[in-house]
SEFINU-134048 format. One record per residue: residue number from 0; chain; residue in one letter; x, y, z of N, C-alpha, C in turn. Coordinates in nm, 3 decimals. Example, Ala and Ser with C-alpha at 12.3 -4.5 7.8 and 13.67 -1.06 7.14 Angstrom:
2
0; A; A; 1.319; -0.569; 0.780; 1.230; -0.450; 0.780; 1.320; -0.330; 0.780
1; A; S; 1.285; -0.225; 0.708; 1.367; -0.106; 0.714; 1.290; 0.003; 0.787
end
This chain:
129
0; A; X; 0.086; -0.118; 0.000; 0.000; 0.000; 0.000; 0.090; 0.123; 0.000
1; A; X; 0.071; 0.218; -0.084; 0.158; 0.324; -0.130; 0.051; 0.463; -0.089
2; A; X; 0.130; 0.529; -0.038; 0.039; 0.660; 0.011; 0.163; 0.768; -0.039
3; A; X; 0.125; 0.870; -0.109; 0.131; 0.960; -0.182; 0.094; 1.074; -0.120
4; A; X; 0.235; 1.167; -0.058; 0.178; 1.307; 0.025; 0.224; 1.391; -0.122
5; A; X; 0.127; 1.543; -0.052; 0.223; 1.649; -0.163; 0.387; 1.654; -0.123
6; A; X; 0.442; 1.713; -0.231; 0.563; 1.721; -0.237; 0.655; 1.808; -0.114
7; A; X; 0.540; 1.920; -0.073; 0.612; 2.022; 0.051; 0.553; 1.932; 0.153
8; A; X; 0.449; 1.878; 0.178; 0.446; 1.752; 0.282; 0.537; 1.721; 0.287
9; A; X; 0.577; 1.619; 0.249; 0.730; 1.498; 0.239; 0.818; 1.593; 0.256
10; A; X; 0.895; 1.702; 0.187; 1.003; 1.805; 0.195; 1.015; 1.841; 0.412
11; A; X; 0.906; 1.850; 0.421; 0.889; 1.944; 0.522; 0.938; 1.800; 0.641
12; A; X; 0.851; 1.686; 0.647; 0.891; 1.592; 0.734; 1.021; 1.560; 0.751
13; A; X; 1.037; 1.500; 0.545; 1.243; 1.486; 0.567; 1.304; 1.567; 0.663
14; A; X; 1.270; 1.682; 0.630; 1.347; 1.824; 0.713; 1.320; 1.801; 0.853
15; A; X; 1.211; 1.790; 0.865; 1.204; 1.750; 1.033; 1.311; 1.658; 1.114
16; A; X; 1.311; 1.524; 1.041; 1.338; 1.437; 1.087; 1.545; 1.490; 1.047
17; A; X; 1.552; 1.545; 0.952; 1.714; 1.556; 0.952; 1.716; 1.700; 1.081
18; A; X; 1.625; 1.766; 1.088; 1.669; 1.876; 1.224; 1.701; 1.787; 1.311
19; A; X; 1.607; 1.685; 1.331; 1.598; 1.593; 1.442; 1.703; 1.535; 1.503
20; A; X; 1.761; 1.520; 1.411; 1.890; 1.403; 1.402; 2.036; 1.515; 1.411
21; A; X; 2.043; 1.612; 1.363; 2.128; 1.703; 1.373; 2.120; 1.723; 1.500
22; A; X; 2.008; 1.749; 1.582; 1.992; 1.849; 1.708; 2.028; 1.689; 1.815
23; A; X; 2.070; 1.553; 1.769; 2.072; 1.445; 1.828; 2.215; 1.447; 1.819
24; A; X; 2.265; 1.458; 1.725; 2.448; 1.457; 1.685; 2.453; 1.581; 1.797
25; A; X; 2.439; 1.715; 1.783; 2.462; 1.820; 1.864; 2.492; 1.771; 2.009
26; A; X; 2.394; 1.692; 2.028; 2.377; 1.734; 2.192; 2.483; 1.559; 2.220
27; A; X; 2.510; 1.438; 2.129; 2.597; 1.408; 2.153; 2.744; 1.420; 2.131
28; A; X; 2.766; 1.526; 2.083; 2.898; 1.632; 2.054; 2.886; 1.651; 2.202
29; A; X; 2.788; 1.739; 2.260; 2.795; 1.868; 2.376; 2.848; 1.713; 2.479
30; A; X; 2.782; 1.597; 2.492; 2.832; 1.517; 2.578; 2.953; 1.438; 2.550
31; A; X; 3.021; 1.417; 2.467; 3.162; 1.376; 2.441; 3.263; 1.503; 2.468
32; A; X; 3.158; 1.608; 2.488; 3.286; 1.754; 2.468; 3.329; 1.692; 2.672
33; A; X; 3.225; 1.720; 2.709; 3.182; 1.720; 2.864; 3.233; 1.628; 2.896
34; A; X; 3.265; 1.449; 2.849; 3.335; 1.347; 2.894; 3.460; 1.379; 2.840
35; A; X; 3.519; 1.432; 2.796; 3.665; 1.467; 2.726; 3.709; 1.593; 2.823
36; A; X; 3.633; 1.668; 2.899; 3.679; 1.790; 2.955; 3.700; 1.716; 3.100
37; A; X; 3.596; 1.650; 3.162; 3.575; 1.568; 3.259; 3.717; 1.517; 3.316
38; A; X; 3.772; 1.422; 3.159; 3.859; 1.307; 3.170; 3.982; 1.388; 3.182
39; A; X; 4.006; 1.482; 3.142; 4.141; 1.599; 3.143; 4.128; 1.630; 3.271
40; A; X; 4.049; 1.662; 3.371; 4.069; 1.722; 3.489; 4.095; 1.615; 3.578
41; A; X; 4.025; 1.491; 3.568; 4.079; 1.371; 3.652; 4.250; 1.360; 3.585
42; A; X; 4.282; 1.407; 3.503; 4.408; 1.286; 3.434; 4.476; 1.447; 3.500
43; A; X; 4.440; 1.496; 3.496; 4.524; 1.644; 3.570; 4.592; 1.653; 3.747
44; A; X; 4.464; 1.596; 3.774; 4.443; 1.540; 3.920; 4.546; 1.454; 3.945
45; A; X; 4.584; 1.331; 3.854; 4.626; 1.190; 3.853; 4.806; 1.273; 3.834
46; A; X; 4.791; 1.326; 3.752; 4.940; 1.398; 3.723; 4.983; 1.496; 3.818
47; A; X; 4.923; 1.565; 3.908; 5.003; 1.627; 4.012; 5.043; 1.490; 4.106
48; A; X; 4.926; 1.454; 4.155; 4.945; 1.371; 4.267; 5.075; 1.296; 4.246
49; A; X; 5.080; 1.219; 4.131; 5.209; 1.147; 4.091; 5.311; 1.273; 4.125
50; A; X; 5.340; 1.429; 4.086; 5.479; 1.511; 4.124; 5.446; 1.501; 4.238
51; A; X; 5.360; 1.506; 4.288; 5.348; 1.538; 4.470; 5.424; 1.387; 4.560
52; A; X; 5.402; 1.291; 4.501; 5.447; 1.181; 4.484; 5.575; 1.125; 4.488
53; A; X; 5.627; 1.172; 4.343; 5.753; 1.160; 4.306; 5.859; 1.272; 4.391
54; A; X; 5.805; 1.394; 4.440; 5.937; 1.503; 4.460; 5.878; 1.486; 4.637
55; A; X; 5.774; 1.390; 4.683; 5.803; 1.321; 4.828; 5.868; 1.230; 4.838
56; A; X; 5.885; 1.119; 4.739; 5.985; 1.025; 4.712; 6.147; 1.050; 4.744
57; A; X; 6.166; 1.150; 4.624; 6.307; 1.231; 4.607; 6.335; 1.269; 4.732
58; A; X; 6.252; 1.366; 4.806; 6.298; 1.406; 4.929; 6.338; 1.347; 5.046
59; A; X; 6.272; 1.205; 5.051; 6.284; 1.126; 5.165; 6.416; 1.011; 5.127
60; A; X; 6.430; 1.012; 4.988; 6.566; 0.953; 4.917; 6.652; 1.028; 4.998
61; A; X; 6.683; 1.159; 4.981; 6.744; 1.281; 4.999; 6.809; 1.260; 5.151
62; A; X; 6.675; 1.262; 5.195; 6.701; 1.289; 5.390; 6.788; 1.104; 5.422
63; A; X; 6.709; 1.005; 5.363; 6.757; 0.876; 5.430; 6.891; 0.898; 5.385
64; A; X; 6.962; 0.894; 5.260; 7.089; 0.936; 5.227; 7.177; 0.944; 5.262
65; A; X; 7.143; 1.079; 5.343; 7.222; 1.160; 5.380; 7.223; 1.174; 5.537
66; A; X; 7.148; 1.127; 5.594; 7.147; 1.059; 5.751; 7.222; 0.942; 5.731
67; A; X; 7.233; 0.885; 5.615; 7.294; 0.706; 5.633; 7.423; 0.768; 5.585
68; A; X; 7.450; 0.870; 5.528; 7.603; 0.901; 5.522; 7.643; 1.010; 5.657
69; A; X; 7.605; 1.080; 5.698; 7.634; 1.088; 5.807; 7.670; 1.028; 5.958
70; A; X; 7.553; 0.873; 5.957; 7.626; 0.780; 6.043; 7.739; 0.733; 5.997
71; A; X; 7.741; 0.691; 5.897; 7.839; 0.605; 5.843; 8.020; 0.678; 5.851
72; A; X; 7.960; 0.839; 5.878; 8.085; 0.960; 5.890; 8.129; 0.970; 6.010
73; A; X; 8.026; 0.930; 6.084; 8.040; 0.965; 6.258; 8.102; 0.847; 6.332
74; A; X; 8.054; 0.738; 6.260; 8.121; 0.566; 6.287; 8.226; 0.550; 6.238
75; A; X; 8.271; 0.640; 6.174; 8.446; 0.611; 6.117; 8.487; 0.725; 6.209
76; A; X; 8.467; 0.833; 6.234; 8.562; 0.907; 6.309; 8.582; 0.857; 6.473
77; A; X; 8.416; 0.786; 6.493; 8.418; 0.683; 6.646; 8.581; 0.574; 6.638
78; A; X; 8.535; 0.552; 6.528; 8.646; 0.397; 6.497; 8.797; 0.460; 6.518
79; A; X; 8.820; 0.581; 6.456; 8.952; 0.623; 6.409; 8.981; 0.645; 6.553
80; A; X; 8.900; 0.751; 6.625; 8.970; 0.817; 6.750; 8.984; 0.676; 6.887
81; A; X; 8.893; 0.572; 6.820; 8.939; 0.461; 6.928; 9.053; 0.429; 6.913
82; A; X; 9.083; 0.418; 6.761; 9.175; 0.369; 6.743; 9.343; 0.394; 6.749
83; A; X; 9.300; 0.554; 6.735; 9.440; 0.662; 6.783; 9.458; 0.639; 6.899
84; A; X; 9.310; 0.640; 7.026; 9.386; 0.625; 7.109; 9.470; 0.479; 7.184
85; A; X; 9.392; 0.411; 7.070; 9.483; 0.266; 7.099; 9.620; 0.281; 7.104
86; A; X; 9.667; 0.345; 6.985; 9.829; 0.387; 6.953; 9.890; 0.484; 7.055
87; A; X; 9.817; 0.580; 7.077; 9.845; 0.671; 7.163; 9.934; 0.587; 7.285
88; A; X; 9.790; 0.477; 7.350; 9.820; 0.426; 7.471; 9.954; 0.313; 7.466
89; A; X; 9.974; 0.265; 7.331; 10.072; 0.133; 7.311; 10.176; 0.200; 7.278
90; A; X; 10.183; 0.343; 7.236; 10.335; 0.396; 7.182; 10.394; 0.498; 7.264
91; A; X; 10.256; 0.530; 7.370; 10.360; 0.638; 7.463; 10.314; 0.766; 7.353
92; A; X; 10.248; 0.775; 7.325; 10.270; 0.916; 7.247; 10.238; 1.079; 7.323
93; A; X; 10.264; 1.139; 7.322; 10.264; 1.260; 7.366; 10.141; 1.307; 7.263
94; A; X; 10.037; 1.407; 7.282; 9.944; 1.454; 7.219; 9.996; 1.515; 7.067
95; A; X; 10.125; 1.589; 7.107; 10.183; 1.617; 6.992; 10.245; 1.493; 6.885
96; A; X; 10.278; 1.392; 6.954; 10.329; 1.332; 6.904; 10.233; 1.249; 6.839
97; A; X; 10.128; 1.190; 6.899; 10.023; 1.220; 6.799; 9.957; 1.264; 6.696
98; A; X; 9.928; 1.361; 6.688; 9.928; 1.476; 6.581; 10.023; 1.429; 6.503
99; A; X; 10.183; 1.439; 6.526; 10.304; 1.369; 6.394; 10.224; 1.217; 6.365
100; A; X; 10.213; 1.173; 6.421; 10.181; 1.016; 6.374; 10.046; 1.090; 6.289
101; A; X; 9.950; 1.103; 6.322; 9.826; 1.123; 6.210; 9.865; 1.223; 6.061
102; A; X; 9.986; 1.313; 6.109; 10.044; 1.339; 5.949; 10.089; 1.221; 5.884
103; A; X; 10.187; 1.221; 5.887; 10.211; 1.055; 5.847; 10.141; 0.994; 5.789
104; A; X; 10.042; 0.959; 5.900; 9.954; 0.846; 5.820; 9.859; 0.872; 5.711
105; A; X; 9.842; 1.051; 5.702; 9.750; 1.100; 5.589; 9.808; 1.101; 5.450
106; A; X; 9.907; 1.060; 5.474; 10.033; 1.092; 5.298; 9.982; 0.924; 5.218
107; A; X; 9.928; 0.848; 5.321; 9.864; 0.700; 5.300; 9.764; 0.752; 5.170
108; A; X; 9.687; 0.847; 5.245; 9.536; 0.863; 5.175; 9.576; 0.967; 5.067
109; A; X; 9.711; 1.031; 5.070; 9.652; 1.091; 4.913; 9.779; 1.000; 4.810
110; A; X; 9.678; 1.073; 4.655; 9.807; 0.952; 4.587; 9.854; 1.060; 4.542
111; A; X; 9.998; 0.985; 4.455; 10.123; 1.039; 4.457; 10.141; 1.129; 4.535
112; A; X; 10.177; 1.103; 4.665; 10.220; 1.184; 4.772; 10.416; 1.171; 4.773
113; A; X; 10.497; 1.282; 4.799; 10.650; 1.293; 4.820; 10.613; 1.355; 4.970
114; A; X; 10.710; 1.286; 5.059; 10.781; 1.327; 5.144; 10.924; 1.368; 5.180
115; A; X; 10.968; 1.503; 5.201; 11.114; 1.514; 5.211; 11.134; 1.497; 5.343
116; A; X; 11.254; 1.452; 5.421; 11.289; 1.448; 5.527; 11.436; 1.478; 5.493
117; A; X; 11.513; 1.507; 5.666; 11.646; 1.578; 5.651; 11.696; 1.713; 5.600
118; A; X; 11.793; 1.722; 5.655; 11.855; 1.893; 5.650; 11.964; 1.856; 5.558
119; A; X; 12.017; 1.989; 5.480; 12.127; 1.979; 5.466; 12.188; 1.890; 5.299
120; A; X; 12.288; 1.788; 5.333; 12.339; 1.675; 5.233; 12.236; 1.570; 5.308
121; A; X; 12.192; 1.590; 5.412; 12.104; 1.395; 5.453; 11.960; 1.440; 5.419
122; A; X; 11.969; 1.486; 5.288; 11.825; 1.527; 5.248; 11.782; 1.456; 5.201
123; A; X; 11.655; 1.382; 5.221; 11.588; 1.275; 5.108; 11.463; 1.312; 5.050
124; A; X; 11.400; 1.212; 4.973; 11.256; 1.268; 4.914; 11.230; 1.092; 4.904
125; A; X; 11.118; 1.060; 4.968; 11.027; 0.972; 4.963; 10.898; 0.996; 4.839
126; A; X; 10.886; 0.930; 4.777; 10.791; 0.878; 4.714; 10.687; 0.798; 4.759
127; A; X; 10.545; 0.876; 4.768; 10.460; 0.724; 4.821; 10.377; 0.703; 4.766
128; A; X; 10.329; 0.597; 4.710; 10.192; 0.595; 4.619; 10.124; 0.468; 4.713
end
């Protein structure tokens, strides 16, 4: 069964039905705009928290560090001065004489270190690596 409108009939419905559908695309544009603006402010959110994150990370890297090199600075100078005064007590040393012994022993720690000793012709030069 075939039904036959006038021609601005039919014109006018098509038209309806394509407003229809336009004003349907529109308003699912306006809601993909709104889930796309949405999703940027969470992923915005998600990206500080991570720096807030990461440069609390860094910092507490930072502090453990550098507290674990500081014991580790304070436990060698514990160790050393026990240990001077071990020498101290086994060699008789005089405080000064002390002091000479810890020069000495610092020419250990750097490299290519020369030592001269003697006056005069009994002049020498040590080499120490």
């Amino acid at each position: 069964m075939g039904i036959n409108l006038p021609n601005g009939f039919e014109r006018s419905i098509v038209q309806t039905q394509v407003q229809k559908q336009m004003m349907f695309i529109r308003e699912q544009q306006q809601v993909s705009t709104k889930i796309r603006a949405e999703t940027s402010v969470i992923k915005a959110e998600y990206d500080r928290q991570v720096k807030v994150l990461m440069a609390d990370g860094h910092a507490n890297y930072t502090v453990i560090t550098k507290e674990a090199e500081a014991n580790a600075e304070r436990r060698k100078i514990q160790v050393e001065s026990e240990a001077l005064g071990i020498v101290k007590k086994s060699l008789q040393l005089s405080p000064e004489g002390l002091v000479r012994y810890q020069q000495y022993g610092a020419f250990d720690d750097l490299s290519q270190a020369s030592l001269m000793y003697g006056f005069g012709k009994d002049q020498a030069l040590l080499k120490l690596s």
